[in-house]
VOGU-3710 file (C-alpha; in Angstrom, 3 decimals, decimal comma):
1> xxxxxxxxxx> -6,895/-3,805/-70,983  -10,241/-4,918/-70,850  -9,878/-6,181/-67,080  -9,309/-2,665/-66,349  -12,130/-1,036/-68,093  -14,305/-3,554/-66,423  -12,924/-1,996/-62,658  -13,397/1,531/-64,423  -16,743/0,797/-65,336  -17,792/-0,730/-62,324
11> xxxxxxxxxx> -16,340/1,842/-59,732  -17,693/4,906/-62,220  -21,409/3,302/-62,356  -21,376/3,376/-58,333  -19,897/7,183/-58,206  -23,022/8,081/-60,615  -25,659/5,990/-58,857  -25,043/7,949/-55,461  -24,861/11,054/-57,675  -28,376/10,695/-59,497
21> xxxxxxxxxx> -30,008/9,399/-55,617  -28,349/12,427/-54,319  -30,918/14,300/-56,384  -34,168/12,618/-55,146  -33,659/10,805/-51,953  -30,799/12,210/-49,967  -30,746/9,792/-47,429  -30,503/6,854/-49,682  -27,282/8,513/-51,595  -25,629/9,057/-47,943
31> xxxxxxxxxx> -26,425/5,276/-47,187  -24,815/4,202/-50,099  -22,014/6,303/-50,487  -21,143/5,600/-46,205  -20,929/2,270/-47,450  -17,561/0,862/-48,430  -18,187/-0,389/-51,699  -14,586/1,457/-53,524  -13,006/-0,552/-50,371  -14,930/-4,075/-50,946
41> xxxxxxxxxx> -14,359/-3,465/-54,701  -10,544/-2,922/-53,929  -10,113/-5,891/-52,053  -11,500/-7,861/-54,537  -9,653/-6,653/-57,458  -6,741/-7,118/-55,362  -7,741/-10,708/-54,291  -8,477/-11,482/-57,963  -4,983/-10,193/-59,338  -2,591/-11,409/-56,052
51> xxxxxxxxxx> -4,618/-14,481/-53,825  -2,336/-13,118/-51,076  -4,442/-13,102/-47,881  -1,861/-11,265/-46,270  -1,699/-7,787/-48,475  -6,117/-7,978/-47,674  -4,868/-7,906/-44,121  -2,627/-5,235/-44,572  -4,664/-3,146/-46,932  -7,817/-3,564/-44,343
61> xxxxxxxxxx> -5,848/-1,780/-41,293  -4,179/0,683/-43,421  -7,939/1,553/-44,779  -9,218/1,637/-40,946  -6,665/4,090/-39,671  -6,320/6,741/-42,882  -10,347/6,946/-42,914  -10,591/9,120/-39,972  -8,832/11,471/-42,134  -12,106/11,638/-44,227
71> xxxxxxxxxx> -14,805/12,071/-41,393  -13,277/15,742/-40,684  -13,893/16,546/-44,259  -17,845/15,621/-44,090  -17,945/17,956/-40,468  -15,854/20,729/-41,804  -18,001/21,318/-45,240  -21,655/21,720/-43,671  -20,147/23,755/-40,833  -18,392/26,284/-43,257
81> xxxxxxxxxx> -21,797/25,998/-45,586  -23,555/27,356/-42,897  -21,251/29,851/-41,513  -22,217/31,477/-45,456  -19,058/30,347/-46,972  -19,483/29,683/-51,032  -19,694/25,621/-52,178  -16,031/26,372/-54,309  -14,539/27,736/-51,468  -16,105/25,375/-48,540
91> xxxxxxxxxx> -15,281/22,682/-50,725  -11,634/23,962/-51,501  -11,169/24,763/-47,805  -12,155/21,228/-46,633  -10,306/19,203/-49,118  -7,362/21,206/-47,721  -7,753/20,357/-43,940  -8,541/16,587/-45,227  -5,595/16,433/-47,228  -3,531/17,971/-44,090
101> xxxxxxxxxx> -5,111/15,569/-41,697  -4,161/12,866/-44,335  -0,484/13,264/-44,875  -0,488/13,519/-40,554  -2,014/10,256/-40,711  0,381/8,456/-43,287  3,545/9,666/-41,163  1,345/8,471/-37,956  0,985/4,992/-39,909  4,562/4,612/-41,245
111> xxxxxxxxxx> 5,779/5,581/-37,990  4,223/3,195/-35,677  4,842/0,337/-38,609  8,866/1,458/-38,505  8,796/1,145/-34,534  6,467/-2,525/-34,487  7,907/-4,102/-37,423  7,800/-7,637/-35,176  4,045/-6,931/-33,975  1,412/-7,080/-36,404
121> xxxxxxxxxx> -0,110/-3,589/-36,482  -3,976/-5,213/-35,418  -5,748/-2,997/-33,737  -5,900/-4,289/-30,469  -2,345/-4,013/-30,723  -1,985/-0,774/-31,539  -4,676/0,297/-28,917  -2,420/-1,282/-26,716  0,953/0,701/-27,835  -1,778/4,013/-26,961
131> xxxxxxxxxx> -2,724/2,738/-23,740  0,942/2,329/-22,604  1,834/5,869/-24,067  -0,903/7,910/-21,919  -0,029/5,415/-18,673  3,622/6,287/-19,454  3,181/10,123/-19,684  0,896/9,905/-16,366  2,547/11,314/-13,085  2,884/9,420/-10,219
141> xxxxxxxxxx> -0,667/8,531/-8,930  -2,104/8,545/-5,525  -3,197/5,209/-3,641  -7,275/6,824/-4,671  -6,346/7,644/-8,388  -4,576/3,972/-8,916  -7,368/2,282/-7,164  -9,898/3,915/-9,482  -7,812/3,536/-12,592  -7,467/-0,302/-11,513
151> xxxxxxxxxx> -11,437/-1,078/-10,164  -9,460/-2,037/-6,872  -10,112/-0,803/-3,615  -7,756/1,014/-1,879  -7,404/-1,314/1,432  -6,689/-4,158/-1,148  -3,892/-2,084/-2,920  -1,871/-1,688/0,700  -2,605/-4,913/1,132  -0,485/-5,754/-2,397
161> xxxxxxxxxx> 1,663/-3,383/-0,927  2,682/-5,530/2,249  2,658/-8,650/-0,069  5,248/-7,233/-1,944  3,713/-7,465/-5,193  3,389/-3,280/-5,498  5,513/-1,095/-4,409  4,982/3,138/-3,474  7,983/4,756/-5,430  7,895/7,626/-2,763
171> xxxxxxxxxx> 5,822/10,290/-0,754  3,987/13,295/-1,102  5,114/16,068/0,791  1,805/15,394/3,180  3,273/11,990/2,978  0,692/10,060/1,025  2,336/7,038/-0,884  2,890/7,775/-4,858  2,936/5,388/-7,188  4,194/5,062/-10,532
181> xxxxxxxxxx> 2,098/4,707/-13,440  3,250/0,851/-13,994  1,589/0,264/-11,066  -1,628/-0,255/-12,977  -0,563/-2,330/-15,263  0,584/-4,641/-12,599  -2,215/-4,461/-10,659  -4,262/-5,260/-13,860  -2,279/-8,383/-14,097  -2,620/-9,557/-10,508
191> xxxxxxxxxx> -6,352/-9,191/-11,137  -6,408/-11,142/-14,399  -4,090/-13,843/-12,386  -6,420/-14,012/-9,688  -9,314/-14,919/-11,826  -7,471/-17,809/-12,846  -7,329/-18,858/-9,253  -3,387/-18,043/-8,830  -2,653/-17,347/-5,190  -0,362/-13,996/-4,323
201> xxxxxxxxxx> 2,710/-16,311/-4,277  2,110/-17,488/-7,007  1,403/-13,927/-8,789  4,770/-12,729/-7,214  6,873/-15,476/-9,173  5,055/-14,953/-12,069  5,730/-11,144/-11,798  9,305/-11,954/-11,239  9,584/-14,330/-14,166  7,711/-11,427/-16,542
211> xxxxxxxxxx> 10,306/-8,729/-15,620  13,217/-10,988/-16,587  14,673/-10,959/-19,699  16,040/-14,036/-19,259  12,314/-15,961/-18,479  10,547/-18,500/-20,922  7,411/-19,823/-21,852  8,492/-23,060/-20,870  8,398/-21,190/-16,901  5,134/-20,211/-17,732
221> xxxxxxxxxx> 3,770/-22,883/-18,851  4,577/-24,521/-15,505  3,076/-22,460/-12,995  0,129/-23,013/-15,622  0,340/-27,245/-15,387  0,060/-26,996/-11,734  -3,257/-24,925/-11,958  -4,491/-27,285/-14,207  -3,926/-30,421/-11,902  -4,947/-28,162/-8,718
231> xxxxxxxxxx> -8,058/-27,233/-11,014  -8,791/-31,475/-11,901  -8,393/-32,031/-8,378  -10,628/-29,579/-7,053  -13,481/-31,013/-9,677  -13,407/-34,114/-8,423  -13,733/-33,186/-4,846  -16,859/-31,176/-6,141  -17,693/-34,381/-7,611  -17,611/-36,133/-4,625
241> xxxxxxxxxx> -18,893/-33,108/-2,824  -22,252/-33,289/-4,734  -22,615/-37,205/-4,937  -22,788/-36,993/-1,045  -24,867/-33,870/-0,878  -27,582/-35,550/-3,545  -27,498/-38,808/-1,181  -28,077/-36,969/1,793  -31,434/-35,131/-0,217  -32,666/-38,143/-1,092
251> xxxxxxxxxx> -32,502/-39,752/2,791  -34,270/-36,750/3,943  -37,817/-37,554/4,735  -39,143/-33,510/3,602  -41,902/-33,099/6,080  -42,814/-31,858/9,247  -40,406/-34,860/11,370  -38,264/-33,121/14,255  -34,702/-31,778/13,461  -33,685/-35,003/15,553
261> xxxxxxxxxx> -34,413/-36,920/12,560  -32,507/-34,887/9,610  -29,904/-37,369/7,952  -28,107/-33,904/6,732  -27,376/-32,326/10,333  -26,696/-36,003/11,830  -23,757/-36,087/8,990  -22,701/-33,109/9,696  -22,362/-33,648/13,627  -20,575/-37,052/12,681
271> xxxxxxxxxx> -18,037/-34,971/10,871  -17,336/-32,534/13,941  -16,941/-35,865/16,183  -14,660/-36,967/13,755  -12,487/-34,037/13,285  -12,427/-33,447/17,941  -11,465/-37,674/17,739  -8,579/-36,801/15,471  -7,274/-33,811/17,528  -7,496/-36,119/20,839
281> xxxxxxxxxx> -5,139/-38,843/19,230  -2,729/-36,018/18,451  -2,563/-34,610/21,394  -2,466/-38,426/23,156  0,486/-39,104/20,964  2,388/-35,730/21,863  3,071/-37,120/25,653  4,372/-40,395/23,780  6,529/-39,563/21,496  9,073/-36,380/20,723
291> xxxxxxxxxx> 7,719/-34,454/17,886  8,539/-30,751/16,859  7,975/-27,587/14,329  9,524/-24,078/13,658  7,286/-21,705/12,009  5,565/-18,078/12,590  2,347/-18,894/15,097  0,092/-17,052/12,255  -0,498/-18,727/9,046  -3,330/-16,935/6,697
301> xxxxxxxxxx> -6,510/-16,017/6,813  -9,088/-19,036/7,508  -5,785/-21,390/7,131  -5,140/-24,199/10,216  -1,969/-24,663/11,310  -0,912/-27,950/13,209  3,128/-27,703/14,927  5,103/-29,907/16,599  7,792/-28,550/18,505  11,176/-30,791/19,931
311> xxxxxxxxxx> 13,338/-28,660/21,885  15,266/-28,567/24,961  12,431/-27,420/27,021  10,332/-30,133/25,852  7,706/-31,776/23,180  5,053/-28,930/22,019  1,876/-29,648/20,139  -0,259/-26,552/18,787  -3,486/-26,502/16,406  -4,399/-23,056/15,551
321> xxxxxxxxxx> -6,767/-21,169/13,350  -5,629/-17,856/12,043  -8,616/-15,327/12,124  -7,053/-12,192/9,932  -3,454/-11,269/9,386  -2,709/-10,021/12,961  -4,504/-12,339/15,127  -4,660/-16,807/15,676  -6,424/-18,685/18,349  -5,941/-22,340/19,098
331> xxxxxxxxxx> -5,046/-25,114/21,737  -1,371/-25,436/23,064  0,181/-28,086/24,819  3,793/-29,436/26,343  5,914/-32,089/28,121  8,575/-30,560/29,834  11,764/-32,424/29,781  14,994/-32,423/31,924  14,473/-30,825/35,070  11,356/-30,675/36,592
341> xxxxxxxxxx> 9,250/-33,145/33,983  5,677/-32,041/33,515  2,384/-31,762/31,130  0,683/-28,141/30,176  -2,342/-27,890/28,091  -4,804/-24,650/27,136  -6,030/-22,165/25,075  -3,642/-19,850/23,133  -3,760/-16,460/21,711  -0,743/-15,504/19,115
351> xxxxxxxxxx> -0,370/-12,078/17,785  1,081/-10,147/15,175  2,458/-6,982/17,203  4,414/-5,499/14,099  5,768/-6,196/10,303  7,913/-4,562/8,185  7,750/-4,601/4,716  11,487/-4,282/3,221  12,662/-4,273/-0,528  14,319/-7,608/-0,101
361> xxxxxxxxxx> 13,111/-9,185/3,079  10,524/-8,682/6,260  10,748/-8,418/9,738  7,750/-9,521/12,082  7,728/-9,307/16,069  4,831/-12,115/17,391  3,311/-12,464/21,161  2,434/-15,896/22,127  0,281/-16,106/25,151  -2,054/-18,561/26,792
371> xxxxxxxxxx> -3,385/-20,474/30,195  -4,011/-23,687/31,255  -3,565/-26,702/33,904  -0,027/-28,391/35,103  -0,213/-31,356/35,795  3,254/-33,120/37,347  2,757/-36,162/39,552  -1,342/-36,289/39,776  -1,313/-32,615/41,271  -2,811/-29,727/38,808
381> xxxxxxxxxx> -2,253/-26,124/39,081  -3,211/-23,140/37,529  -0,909/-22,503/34,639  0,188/-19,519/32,330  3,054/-18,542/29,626  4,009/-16,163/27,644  6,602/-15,241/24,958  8,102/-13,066/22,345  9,326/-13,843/18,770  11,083/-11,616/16,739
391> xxxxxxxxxx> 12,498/-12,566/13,332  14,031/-11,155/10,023  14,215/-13,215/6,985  15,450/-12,762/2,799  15,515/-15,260/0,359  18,705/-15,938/1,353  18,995/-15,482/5,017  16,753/-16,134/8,695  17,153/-14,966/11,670  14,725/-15,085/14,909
401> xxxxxxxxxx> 15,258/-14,600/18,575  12,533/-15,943/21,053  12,174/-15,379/24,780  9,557/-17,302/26,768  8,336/-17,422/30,235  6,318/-20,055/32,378  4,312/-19,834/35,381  2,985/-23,225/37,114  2,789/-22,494/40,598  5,010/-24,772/42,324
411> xxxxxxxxxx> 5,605/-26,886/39,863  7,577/-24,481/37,739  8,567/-20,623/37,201  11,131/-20,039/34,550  12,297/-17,893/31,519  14,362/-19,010/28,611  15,719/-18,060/25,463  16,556/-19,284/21,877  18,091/-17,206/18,783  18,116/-18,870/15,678
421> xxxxxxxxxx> 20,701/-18,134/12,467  20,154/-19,834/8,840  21,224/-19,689/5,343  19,524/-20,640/1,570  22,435/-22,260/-0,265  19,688/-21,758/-3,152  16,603/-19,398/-4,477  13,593/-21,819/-4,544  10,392/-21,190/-5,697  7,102/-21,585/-4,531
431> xxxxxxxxxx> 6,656/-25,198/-6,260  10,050/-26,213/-5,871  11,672/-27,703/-2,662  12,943/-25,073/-0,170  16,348/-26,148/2,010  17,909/-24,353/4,628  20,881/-25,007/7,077  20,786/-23,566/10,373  22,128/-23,486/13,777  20,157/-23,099/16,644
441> xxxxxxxxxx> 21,098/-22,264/20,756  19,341/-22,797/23,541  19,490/-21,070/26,918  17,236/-22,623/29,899  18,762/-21,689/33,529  16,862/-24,207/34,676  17,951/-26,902/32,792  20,726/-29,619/33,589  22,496/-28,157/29,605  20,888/-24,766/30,372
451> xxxxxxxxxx> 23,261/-24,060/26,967  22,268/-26,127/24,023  23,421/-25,971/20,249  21,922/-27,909/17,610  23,002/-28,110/13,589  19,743/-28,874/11,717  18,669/-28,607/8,049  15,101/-27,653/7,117  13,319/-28,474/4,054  9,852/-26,610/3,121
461> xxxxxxxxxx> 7,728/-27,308/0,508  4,562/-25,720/-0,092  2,904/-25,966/3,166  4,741/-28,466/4,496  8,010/-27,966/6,858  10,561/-30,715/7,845  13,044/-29,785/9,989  15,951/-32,684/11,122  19,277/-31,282/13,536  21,599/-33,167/16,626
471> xxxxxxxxxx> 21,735/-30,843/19,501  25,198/-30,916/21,249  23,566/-33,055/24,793  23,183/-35,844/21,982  19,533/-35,200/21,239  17,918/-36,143/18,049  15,427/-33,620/16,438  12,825/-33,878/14,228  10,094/-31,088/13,620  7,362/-31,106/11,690
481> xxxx> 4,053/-28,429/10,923  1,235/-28,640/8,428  -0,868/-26,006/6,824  -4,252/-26,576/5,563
//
C-alpha cells in the first residue's frame, strides 16, 4: 500500500508543478508537461515491479504509436478557442475527437500486432509494412516515374531491362513500357547489391534465390564468401599496387630533368612492351600448334577477350577489346588447313547487329568482319572475310548457325557454313561449373570432308571456356577462350 501512495504522490506532485508554472511562466509549464515524465515514471515503476526488459520494449512502441492520438487534441483546443467556442465546450469537443482518434489507433495497433505476430513491431519495421502498402496500391509506373522513385536513370533501367533483372509487365496504349510497382523494390535491391560490388550476374542469382521459397541463408551466405575472398584479393593487389607506385615516387628525381628521364613513364612503357611481347608469342604459337574457342565475338564493356578456334577450316587466334555492348575491335588471325594451306592475319571489327531479350532465353545475330595479308608459299596478297553468327540460347538449350566467307586473291575464295545444337543436362550457376554436350557440323565445299560432324562437351566456368569433341575425319579438338 505504501508503494503505491509513493507512485500517487510522485505522479500528483508533477501534475501540480506544471499546473502552478502554468500560472507564471507559460513556457516553462509547456516544457515540462511535453516532457515524458508519466512515461519515464511508468517504465520505471514497471521495471521496479517486473525486471522484464521485454514488456519496457513493448510498452515503449505501444507509447510511440497511441501518442499521435494526443497531438490532435493540443491543435484542435486553441483552434476552437479562437473560433469563440467556450473552454467547457472546446475542451469537451476535443477530448471527444482525441478519444475517437484513440480507439482508431488501438484497433490500428492490435491489428498490425495480429497480422506480424513473428516480426517485432519496431518501427523500422512497421515503416516498412507502410512502405510496401502505398508501393502495393501504386499503378503500374512509367520507365520516368520508376526511375525517379528509384534515383536511377532511365537509360540504366532499360539497360536492367535487357539484363533480365527487370522486366515491363506491358504497354501503354502509346506503347510506353509499364511497370509494376515491385519494380522498385527490385531495383532498390540491385542498387544496394551493387554497392557491395556484386556484378549483374551475380544480382540475377541472388534475385532468383530471394523469390524462392525454397532458398536459404546458407545460399546466401555463399555468394557473400566469394565477395569476401574477391574483396581480400583485390586489397592486396592495391597493396602491391601502392608499394610499386611509392617506389616509383621515391626514384623520381622532382625537378626540371627531361621526360626522358622519368622512372614512372619508363615503367610504364616497359609494361606496354611487355604486354605487345606476350601477344607476339601467342600469335607465334597459333601457326604451331592447333588451338580453338567457341564464344560470342563481344564480351563486356572494357573486358578483353583472347579465342582460340580448332575447326575444319583451320587454327584461329583472336584478341579483342569490347568498346560498348554493340561494338569489339581486335587482331584476327588463321592457318588454313586441308585444301589450299595458308596464314591470314589483320584487324577485326565484330558487331552486335540485333538482341532479343526473351522471358527464358536470348537471341543475338553478330557480323564479324576484317582485312589483312595471305600469305601461302612466300607470296602475300591482299586479304578480306566476313561472316554472320546467329544464335539462340536458355539455360537449358544452344543453338547458333554461322556462315563465313574469304577472299585472298588467288590464294583462296570460299564460303562455308557451321550450325551448332547443345544441351545443359544441369542448371549451373554463376560460381558453379557449367557443362554442355553438343554436336557440331561443318560444311566447307572446298574442303577434301567438305561435311564434318564432331561430338564435343564444353565446360564454362566463370570466364573461362573449355571445349573438348572428335570430329568424324578423326580430328581431335580442343578450344579454349579467356576473359579478362
Amino acid at each position: 500500500m505504501f508503494y503505491f501512495l509513493t507512485k500517487t504522490l510522485i505522479t500528483a506532485l508533477i501534475v501540480a508543478a506544471v499546473s502552478e508554472l502554468a500560472r507564471r511562466y507559460t513556457m516553462w509549464a509547456a516544457l515540462l508537461a511535453s516532457l515524458p515524465l508519466t512515461s519515464i515514471l511508468a517504465f520505471i515503476w514497471v521495471y521496479w515491479d517486473t525486471k522484464d526488459s521485454g514488456k519496457i520494449t513493448e510498452l515503449s512502441y505501444s507509447v510511440f504509436w497511441l501518442v499521435f492520438p494526443s497531438l490532435a487534441f493540443f491543435l484542435i483546443l486553441p483552434f476552437l478557442l479562437k473560433q469563440g467556442l467556450s473552454f467547457p465546450w472546446a475542451m469537451l469537443t476535443s477530448a471527444a475527437i482525441m478519444a475517437a482518434l484513440y480507439g482508431a489507433g488501438i484497433w490500428l495497433f492490435k491489428t498490425i500486432t495480429e497480422q506480424h505476430k513473428t516480426k517485432p513491431l519496431t518501427l523500422e519495421y512497421t515503416l516498412r509494412c507502410m512502405l510496401a502498402k502505398m508501393e502495393a496500391g501504386m499503378k503500374e509506373l512509367m520507365i520516368g516515374k520508376l526511375a525517379e522513385l528509384t534515383g536511377v536513370s532511365a537509360e540504366t533501367l532499360r539497360y536492367y531491362e535487357k539484363m533480365k533483372l527487370i522486366i515491363a509487365d506491358s504497354r501503354s496504349p502509346a506503347g510506353y513500357r509499364l511497370y509494376s510497382p515491385d519494380a522498385v523494390r527490385v531495383v532498390r535491391f540491385i542498387r544496394g547489391a551493387k554497392e557491395l560490388h556484386f556484378t549483374l550476374d551475380e544480382i540475377r542469382q541472388l534475385l532468383v534465390l530471394k523469390s524462392s521459397d525454397k532458398s536459404t541463408c546458407a545460399e546466401i551466405l555463399k555468394h557473400t564468401e566469394v565477395k569476401i575472398k574477391q574483396a581480400e584479393a583485390r586489397i592486396l593487389e592495391l597493396k602491391e599496387i601502392k608499394k610499386v607506385l611509392k617506389q616509383l615516387a621515391e626514384q623520381c628525381p622532382a625537378d626540371d630533368s627531361p621526360l626522358d628521364c622519368c622512372p614512372i613513364l619508363d615503367h610504364i612503357n616497359q609494361k606496354s612492351k611487355a604486354a605487345l611481347a606476350a601477344l607476339a608469342i601467342g600469335i607465334s604459337a597459333l601457326f604451331a600448334t592447333p588451338h580453338a574457342a567457341e564464344a560470342k565475338p563481344i564480351s563486356y564493356v572494357g573486358g578483353t577477350m583472347m579465342m582460340q578456334e580448332n575447326d575444319e577450316t583451320g587454327h584461329t587466334l583472336s584478341l579483342d577489346y569490347t568498346i560498348d555492348p554493340k561494338l569489339a575491335v581486335g587482331l584476327y588471325a588463321k592457318q588454313e588447313r586441308g585444301g589450299t594451306e595458308f596464314k591470314t592475319i589483320g584487324p577485326q571489327v565484330n558487331t552486335l547487329i540485333k538482341r532479343w531479350n526473351m522471358p527464358d532465353g536470348q537471341a543475338n545475330i553478330f557480323n564479324m568482319t576484317g582485312a589483312g595479308v595471305s600469305r601461302y608459299h612466300g607470296d602475300n596478297e591482299f586479304s578480306a572475310w566476313t561472316g554472320i553468327l546467329a544464335d539462340y540460347e536458355t539455360r537449358r538449350i544452344f543453338t547458333s548457325y554461322e556462315i563465313r566467307g574469304m577472299y585472298a586473291g588467288d590464294i583462296e575464295k570460299s564460303v562455308w557454313q557451321r550450325a551448332r545444337v547443345g544441351v545443359a543436362p544441369y542448371i549451373a550457376g554463376y560460381d558453379d561449373l557449367n557443362t554442355w554436350f553438343m554436336v557440331q557440323v561443318d560444311h566447307h565445299p572446298a574442303k577434301p570432308d567438305n561435311v564434318v560432324v564432331t561430338p564435343l562437351v564444353r565446360f564454362f566456368y566463370k570466364t573461362t571456356l573449355v571445349e573438348a569433341g572428335y570430329s568424324s575425319n578423326n580430328h581431335v579438338m580442343l578450344n579454349w577462350q579467356l576473359q579478362f
